[in-house]
VOLOTOR-197992 format. One record per residue (C-alpha): x, y, z. Coordinates in Angstrom, 1 decimal, padded with zeros to 4 digits. Layout:
N
xx:yy:zz
X:Y:Z
...
//
This chain:
696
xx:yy:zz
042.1:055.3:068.8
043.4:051.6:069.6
042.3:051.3:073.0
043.7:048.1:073.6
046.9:049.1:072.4
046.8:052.6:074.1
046.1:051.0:077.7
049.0:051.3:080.1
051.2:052.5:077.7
052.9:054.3:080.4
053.3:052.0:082.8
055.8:049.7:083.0
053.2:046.5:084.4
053.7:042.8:084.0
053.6:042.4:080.3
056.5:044.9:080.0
058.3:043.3:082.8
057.9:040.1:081.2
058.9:041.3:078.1
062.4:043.2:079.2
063.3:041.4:081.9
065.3:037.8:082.4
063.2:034.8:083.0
064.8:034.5:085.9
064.7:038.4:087.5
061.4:038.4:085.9
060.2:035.4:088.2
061.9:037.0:091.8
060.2:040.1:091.5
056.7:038.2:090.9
057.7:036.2:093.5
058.2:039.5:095.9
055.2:041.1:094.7
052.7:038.1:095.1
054.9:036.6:098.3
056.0:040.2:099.9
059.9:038.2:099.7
062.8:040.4:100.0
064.0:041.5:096.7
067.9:040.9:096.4
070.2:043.7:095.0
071.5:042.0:092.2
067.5:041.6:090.5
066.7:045.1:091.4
070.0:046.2:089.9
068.3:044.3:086.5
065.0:045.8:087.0
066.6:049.2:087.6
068.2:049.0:084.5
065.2:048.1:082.3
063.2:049.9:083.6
065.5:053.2:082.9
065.9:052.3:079.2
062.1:051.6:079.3
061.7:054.8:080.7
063.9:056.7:078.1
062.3:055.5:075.7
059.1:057.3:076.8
060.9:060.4:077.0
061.5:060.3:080.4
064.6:062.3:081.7
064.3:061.7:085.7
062.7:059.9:087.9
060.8:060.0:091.3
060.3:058.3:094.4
056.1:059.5:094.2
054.7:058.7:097.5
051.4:059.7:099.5
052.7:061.7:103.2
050.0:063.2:105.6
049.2:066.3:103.8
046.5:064.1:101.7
048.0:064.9:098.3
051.2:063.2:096.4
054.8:064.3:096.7
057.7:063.8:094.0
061.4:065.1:094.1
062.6:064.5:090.6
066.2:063.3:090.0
067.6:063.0:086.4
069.1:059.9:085.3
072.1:061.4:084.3
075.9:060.8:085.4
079.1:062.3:084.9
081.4:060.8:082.9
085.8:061.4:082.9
085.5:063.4:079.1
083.4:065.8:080.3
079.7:064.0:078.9
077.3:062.0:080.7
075.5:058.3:080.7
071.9:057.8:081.7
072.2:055.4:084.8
069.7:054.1:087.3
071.0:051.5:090.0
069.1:049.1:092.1
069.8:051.0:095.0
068.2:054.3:093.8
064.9:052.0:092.7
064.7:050.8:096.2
065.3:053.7:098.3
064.8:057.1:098.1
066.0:060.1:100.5
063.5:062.8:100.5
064.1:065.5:103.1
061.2:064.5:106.2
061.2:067.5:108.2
058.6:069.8:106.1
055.6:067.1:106.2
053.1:066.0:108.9
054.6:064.1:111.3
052.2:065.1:114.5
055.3:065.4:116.5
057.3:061.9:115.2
060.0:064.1:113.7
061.1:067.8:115.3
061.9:070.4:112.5
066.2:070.0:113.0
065.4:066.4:112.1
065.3:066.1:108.7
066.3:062.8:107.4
063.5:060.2:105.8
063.2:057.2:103.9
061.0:056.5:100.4
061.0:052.8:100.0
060.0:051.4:096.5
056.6:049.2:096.3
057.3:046.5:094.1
052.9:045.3:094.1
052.0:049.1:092.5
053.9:049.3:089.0
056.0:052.5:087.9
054.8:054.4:085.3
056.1:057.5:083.1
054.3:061.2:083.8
055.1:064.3:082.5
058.8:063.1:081.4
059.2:061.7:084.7
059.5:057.8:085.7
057.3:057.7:088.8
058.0:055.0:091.3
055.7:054.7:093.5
057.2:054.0:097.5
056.2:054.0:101.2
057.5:056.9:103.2
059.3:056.4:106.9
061.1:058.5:109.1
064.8:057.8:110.2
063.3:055.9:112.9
060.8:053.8:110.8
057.7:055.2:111.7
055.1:055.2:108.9
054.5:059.2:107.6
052.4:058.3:104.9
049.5:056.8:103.8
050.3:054.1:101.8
052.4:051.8:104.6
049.6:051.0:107.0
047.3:050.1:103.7
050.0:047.7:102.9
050.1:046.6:106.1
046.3:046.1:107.1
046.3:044.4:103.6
048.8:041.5:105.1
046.9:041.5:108.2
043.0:041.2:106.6
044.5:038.4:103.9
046.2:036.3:106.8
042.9:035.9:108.9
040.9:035.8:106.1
043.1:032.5:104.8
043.1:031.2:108.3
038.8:030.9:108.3
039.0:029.5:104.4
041.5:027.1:106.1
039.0:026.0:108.5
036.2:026.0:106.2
037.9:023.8:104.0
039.5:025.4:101.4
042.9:024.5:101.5
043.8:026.3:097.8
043.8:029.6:098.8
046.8:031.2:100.1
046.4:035.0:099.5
043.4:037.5:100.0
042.9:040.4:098.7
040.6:043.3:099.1
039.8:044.7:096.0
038.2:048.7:095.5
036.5:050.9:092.7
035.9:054.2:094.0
033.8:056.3:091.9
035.0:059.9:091.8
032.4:063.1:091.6
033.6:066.3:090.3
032.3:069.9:089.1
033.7:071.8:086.3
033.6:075.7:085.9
035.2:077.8:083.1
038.9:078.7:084.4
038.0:083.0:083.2
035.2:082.5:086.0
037.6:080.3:088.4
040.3:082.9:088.3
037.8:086.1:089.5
037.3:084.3:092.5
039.6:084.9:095.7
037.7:081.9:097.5
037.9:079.2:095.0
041.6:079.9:094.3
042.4:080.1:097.5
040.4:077.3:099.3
038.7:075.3:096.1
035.3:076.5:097.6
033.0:079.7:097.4
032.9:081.5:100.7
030.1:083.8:099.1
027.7:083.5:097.0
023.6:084.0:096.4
021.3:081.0:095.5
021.5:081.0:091.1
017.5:081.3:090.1
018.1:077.7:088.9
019.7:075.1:090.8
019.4:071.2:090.1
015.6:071.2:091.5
014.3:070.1:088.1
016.3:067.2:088.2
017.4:067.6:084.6
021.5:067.3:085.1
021.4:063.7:086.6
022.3:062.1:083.4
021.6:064.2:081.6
023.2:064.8:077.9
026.9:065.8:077.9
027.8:069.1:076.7
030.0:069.5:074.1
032.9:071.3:076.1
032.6:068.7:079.2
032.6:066.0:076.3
035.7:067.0:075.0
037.1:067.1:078.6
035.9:063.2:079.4
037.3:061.8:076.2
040.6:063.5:077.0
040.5:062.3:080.4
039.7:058.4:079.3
043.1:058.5:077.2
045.3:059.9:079.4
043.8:057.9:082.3
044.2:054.9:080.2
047.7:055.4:079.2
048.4:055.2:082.8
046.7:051.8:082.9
043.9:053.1:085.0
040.3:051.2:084.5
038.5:054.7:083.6
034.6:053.1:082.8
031.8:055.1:083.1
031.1:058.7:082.7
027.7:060.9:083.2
026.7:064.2:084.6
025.9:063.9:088.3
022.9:066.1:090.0
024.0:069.5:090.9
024.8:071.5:087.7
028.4:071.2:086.7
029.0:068.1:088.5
030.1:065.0:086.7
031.1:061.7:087.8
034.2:059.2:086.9
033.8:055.5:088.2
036.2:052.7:087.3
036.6:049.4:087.3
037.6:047.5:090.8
041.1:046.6:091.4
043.3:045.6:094.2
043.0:048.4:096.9
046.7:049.5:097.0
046.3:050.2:093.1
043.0:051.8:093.5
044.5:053.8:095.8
047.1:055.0:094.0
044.8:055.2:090.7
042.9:057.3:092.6
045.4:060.0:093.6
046.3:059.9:090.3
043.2:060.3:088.6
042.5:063.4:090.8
046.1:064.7:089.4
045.1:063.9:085.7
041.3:065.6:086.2
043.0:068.7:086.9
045.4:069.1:084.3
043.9:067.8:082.0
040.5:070.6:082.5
043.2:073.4:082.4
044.1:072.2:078.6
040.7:072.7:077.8
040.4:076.4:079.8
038.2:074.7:082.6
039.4:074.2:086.4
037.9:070.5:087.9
037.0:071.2:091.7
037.1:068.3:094.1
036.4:070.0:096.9
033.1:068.4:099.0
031.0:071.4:099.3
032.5:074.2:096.4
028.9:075.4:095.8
026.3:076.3:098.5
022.4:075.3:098.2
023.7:072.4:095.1
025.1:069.0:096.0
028.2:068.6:097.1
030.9:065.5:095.7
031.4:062.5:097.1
033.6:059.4:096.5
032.1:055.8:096.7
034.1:053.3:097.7
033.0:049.5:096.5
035.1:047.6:099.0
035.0:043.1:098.4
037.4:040.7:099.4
039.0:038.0:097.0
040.8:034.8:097.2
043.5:034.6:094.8
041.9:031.7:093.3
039.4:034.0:091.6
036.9:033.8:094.1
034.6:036.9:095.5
033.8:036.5:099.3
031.2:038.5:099.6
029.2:036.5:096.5
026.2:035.2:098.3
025.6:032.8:095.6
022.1:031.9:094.5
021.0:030.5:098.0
023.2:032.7:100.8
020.8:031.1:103.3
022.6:027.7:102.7
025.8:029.7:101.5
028.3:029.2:105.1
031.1:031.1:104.0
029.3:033.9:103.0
027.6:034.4:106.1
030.4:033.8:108.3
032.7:036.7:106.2
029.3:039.2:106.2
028.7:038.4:110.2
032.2:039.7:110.4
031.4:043.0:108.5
028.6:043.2:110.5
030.1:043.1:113.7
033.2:045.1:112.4
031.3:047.9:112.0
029.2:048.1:115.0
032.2:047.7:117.3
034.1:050.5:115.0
031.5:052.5:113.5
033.6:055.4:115.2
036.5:054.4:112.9
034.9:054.4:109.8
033.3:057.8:110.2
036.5:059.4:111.4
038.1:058.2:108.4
035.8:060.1:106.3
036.1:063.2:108.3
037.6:066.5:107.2
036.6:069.9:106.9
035.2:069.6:103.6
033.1:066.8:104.2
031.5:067.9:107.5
029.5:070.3:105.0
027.8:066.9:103.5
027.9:064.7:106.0
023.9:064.2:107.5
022.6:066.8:104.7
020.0:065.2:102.4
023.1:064.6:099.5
024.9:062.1:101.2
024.7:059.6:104.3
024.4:060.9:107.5
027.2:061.1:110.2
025.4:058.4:111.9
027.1:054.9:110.6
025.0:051.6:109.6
024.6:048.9:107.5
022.3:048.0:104.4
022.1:044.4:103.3
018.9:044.6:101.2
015.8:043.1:102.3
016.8:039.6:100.6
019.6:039.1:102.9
017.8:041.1:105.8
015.1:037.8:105.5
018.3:035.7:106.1
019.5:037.6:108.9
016.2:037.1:110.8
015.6:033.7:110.1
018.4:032.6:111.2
018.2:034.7:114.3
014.4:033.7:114.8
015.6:029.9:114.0
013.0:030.2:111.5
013.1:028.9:107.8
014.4:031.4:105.1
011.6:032.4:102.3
014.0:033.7:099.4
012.7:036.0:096.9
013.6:034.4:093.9
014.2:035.4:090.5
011.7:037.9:089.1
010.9:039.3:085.7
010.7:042.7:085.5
007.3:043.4:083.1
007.4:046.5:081.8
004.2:046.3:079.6
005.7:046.6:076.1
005.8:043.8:074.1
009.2:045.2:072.0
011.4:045.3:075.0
013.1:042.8:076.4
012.4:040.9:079.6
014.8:041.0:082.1
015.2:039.3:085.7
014.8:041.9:088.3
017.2:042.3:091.6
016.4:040.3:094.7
016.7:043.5:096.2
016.6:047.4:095.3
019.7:049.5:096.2
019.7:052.5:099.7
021.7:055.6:098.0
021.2:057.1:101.5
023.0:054.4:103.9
026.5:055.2:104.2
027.5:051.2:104.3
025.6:049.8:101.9
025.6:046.0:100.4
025.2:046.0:096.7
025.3:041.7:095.4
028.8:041.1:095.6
030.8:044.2:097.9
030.2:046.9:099.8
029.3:050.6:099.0
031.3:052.8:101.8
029.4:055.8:100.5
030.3:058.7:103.2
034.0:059.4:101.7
034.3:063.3:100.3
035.5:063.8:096.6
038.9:064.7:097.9
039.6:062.3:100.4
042.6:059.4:099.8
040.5:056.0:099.9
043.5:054.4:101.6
042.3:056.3:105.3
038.7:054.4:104.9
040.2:050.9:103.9
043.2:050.6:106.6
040.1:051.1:108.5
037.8:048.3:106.7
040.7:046.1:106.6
042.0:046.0:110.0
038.6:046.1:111.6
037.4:042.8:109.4
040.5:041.3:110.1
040.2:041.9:113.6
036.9:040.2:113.8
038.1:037.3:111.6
040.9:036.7:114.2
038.1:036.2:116.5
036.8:033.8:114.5
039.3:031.7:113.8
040.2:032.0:117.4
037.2:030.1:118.4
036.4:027.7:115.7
040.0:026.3:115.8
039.2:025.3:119.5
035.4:023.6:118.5
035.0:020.1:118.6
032.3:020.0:115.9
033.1:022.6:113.5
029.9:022.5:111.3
027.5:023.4:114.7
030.5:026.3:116.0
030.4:027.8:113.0
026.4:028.4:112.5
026.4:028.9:116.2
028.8:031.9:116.0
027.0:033.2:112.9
023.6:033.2:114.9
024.9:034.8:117.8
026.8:037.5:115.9
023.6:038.6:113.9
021.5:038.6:117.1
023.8:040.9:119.2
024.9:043.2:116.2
022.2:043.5:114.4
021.1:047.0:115.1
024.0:048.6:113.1
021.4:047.1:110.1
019.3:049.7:108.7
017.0:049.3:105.5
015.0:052.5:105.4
015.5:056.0:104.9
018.8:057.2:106.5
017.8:060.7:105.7
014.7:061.0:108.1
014.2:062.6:111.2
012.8:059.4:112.6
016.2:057.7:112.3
018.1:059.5:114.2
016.2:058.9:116.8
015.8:055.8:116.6
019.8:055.5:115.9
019.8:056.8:119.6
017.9:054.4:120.9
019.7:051.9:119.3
022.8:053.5:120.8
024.7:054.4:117.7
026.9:057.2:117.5
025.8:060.4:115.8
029.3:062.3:115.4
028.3:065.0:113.3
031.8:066.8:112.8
035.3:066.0:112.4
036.1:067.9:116.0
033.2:065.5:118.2
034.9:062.3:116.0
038.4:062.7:116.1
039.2:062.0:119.8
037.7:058.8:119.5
040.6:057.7:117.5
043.0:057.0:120.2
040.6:055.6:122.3
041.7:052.5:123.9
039.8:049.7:122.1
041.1:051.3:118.7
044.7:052.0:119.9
044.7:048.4:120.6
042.8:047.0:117.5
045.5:048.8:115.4
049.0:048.0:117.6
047.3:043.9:117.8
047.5:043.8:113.9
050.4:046.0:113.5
049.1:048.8:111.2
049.8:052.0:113.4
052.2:051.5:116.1
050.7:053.9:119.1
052.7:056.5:118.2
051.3:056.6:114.9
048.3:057.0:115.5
049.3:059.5:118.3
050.9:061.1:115.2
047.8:061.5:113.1
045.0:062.5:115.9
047.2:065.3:116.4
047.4:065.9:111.9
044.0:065.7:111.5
043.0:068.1:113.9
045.5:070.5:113.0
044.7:070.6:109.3
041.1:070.8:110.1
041.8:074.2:112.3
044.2:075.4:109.4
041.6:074.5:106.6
039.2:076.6:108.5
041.3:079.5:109.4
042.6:079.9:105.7
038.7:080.0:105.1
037.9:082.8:107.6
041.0:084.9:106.4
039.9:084.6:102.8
036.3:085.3:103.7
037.9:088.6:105.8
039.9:089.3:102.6
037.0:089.6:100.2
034.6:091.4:102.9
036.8:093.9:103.5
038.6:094.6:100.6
035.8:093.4:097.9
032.6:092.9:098.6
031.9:096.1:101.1
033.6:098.9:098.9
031.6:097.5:095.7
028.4:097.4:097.8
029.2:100.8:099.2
029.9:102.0:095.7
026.5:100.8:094.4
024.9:102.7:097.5
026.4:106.1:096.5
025.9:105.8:092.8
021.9:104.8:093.9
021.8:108.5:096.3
024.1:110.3:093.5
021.1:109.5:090.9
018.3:110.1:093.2
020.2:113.7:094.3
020.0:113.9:090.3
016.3:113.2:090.3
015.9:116.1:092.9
017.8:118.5:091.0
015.7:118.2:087.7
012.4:118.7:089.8
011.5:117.8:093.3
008.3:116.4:092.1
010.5:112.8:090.8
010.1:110.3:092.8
013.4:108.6:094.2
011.4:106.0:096.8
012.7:102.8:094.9
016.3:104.2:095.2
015.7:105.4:098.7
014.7:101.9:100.2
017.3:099.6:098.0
019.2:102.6:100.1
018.1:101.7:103.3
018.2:098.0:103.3
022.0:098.1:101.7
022.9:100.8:104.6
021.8:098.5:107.2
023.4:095.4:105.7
026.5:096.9:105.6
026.5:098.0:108.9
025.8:094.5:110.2
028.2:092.9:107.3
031.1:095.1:109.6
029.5:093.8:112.7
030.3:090.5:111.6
033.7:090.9:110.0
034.7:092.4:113.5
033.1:089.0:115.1
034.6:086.7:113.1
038.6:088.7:113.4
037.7:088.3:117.1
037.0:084.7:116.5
039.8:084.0:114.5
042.4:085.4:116.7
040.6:084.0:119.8
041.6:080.3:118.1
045.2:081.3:117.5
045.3:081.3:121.4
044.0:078.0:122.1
047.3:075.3:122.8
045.4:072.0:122.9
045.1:070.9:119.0
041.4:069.1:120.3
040.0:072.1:121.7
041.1:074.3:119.1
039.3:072.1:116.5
036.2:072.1:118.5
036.2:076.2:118.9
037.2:076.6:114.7
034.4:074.0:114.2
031.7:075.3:116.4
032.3:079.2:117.1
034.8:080.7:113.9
033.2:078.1:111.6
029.5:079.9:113.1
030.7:083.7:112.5
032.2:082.9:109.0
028.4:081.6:108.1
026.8:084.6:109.9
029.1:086.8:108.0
028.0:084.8:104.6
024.6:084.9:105.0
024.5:089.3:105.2
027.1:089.3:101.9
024.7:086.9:100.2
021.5:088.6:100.8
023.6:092.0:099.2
024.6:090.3:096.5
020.6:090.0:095.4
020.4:093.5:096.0
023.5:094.5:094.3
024.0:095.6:090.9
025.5:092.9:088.8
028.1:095.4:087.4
029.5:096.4:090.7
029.3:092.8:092.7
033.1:092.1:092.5
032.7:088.5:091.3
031.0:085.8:089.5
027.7:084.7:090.3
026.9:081.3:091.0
024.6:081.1:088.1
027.8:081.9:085.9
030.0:079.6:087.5
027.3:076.9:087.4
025.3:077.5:083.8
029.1:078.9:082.4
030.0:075.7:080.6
028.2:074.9:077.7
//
């Protein structure tokens, strides 16, 4: 395999542009992506063109506006290049017009109350910075989404915009600090992507994994990842074949597909890539969670992003590494080899730090979701409560220039490791926290609390409209200083003395934090219910209409979304979970309790003198599960249709979270504890250590 030559095949990026298109058309559209300048009709009639015989050439036959609305996935309607011509044939066409703007109908997506059903018109609008590409014999284009009235209905149009707004104040401080080259920042993301993999013959026994992508039931497997022997462990043969097919398609889609290994629970892998800009991250990621599941089915597997698919095993998580760059090739966040004495780098991380305390409620609401309040504070991800790691090298900094004390750096080390054969090598300034949710790692930041299925544009509108808020600040008050050089380590002295609580070194995971997170006055929002409302509060409603990200009726928009998915995710749960209690799991445990008396009445018949007191108490402790398994079916129905009667979309989120969400785990843990009493032949599905141990 060329690799080299394989890479972004599919996509029509720069060097195909360059390559197909006139100097001069070639030139506007750089010009538009870098500069954001309208893109005349006459150059996107060119690009159009090229790109269509580009396309064709691929073996593409239509092509799509692919965009990213509320419902958290991707959308495509597929249009075929073809047109009529007066004998009766058809030419393959493709104007300017239909590259620029798309009409898909608006009135079946999310639009927390923006758009009523009867109104059905909506806008696609192509984004010239993310580069089409060719999938499945389809050119994909990839476009913002509005409704008739121009409100955003998608994910991708605030990124773009809180990308605008973090590069303009970002420019503005380089502009005081000196730097006069820069014109454009960018924040760049690689967001590493967890998985599991389980054998598709097992997958499709399973109501609850079909259904919902998790299991509702299921007993502990005798073996779970407490011998610690997945983590890295050597690739199987089947999952091998899986990754390498993965890598190629990923690549041909010009997506930076790096590192693969097995992760800790059993079955669970991980993906990371290289960084990139974060509205092409963004859309490599949505992609590569596309790819992962086709390209499992080819070899008879089913990937499962879900956060929590397995109970008692680690769930997946997504990392994102968030940095900011200049478009002179510089990384912001770089602290150099002295970051005491490094200005810039303190001034850009004082605004991180005080970003994140005055919006910690932001960042964890956009991690939130059903499937990630199952991980969220267990000991296999952060906890709910939000905070900051900067390493003890940088913590020294922090406090010294918060002390007004000297800073003692730690210097380069050589890591001995007593063997005379292998080689030296310098060791970290600091070690890295895989338990803080916000952690610094030398040259970005690891936003660590995101769920595997999560799009990683919700997290970075966040990052990028709360660090450009603070870096208006900024710029705000050095502009009006008279000596610049005092303002500015002034302002970074007083930010790290008032915000420095949101930094946290130890172990996020203990008991002891918590409380002392109270008593520093952070928030613990430990579901998506308790962290939702916070979204429109009036500091963030403001935050976001200041830099023109969500208008208020936006964010109106998606309060009301989120909360409404979250009740639907939960309810789809519970009726699944009623499904297979009723209709599965009770008749095959029933079954099993009258084939146990049917063999013990045998017993009696042959002589009275044969014991049936094994039978007799499996028996007895079945009967009584079962009687309490229907108690709790009948709880949770009641539960269930008690939620369909609750109006207020924050108060019915709340009630599934807290009292359906509470019967559905009651009901759980009686199935569970038949299932180890059960025999395997008449337990109506896969056991968790098939679905686990399965792929070999």
């Amino acid at each position: 395999m060329n690799v080299p030559e394989l890479f972004g095949s599919m996509v029509f990026d720069d060097a195909t542009m360059k390559e197909r298109l006139p100097k001069e058309t070639y030139k506007a559209l750089k010009k538009t992506m870098k500069n954001g300048d309208p893109l005349d009709i006459n150059v996107a009639n060119i690009v159009a063109n090229a790109m269509k015989d580009w396309a064709l050439e691929k073996g593409a036959t239509h092509y799509t506006h692919w965009f990213q609305p509320m419902t958290g996935v991707t959308a495509e309607k597929h249009d075929s290049f073809i047109n009529p011509t007066d004998d009766g044939k058809v030419i393959m066409e493709f104007s300017g017009k239909e590259l620029i703007k798309g009409e898909p109908d608006a009135s079946s997506f999310p639009s927390g109350g923006i758009r009523a059903t009867f109104e059905a018109r909506g806008y696609t609008a192509w984004d010239p910075t993310s580069y089409a590409f060719v999938k499945d014999g389809t050119l994909c284009i990839p476009t913002a989404f509005c409704s008739y009235t121009g409100e955003a209905l998608d994910k991708k149009t605030p990124l773009l915009r809180s990308m605008e707004r973090v590069s303009a104040e970002a420019v503005r401080v380089l502009h005081l600090l000196g730097d006069k080259e820069t014109t454009r920042v960018v924040t760049t993301v690689g967001p590493e992507q967890e998985y599991f993999l389980i054998d598709k013959d097992l997958y499709d026994q399973r109501k609850d994994l079909i259904l919902t992508g998790r299991t509702l039931f299921g007993a502990k497997a005798p073996k779970g990842q407490e011998l610690e022997d997945h983590y890295f462990g050597s690739i199987k043969p089947r999952v091998m074949a899986f990754m390498q097919d993965l890598d190629e398609e990923l690549w041909k889609l010009g997506i930076y597909s790096k590192t693969r290994h097995n992760e800790v629970a059993p079955a669970q892998h991980e993906m990371a890539p290289i960084f990139t800009t974060t509205n092409l991250a963004t859309d490599h990621n949505q992609l590569t969670m596309e790819v992962m599941r086709k390209v499992a089915q080819k070899h008879n597997l089913v990937c499962l992003l879900h956060e929590k698919p397995f109970a008692g095993v680690n769930g997946s998580g997504k990392h994102n590494n968030w940095s900011l760059s200049t478009n002179t090739g510089r990384n912001l966040l770089s602290p150099g080899k002295n970051p005491a004495q490094n200005t810039e780098f303190l001034l850009f991380l004082a605004a991180i730090i005080k970003g994140v305390y005055e919006y910690q409620d932001l960042l964890r609401i956009s991690v939130a979701s059903a499937g990630n309040d199952h991980r969220l504070g267990a000991n296999e991800a952060p906890p709910a409560i939000i905070s900051m790691f900067i390493g003890d090298d940088l913590k020294a900094v922090m406090d010294s220039i918060i002390s007004g004390t000297e800073a003692v750096a730690a210097g380069t080390q050589k890591l001995e490791l007593g063997v005379d054969v292998l080689p030296d090598f310098k060791k970290d300034t600091t070690d890295r926290n895989r338990t803080s949710p916000f952690a610094f790692t030398g040259n970005k930041f690891e936003f660590r609390s995101l769920g595997s299925s999560l799009n990683i544009a919700c997290p970075n509108i966040m990052l990028n409209t709360i660090v450009a808020e603070e870096l208006s600040q900024f710029a705000d008050e050095l502009e009006k200083a008279d000596d610049l050089d005092t303002a500015v380590k002034a302002l970074i002295k007083r930010v790290f003395t008032d915000y420095q609580d949101i930094v946290f070194n130890g172990d996020n995971y203990s008991p002891e934090w918590v409380v002392e997170a109270e008593r520093r006055g952070l928030l613990n929002l430990r579901s998506m219910p308790e962290a939702m409302p916070h979204f429109i509060d009036k500091k963030n409603v403001e935050l976001f209409t200041k830099h023109n990200v969500h208008t208020e009726r936006e964010m109106y928009s998606r309060y009301e979304i989120q909360q409404e998915e979250y009740g639907k995710v939960i309810n789809i749960e519970a009726l699944t979970m009623l499904d297979m209690a009723k209709k599965d799991i009770f008749p095959a445990v029933s079954a099993y309790v009258a084939e146990l008396a049917s063999a013990c009445n045998a017993k009696k018949a042959l002589s009275e003198s044969i014991p049936c007191d094994a039978e007799v108490k499996v028996i007895e402790k079945l009967s009584k599960l079962l009687v309490c398994f229907q108690n709790k079916i009948e709880a949770l129905e009641t539960k269930v249709n008690e939620a369909k009667g609750i109006e207020d979309v924050a108060d019915q989120a709340m009630f599934y979270g807290k009292e359906v969400f509470g019967a559905m785990n009651e009901l759980r843990a009686i199935g569970d504890e038949m299932e180890t009493s059960t025999a395997a032949d008449y337990w109506p599905y896969p056991s968790y250590a098939e679905l686990l141990f399965g792929v070999r």
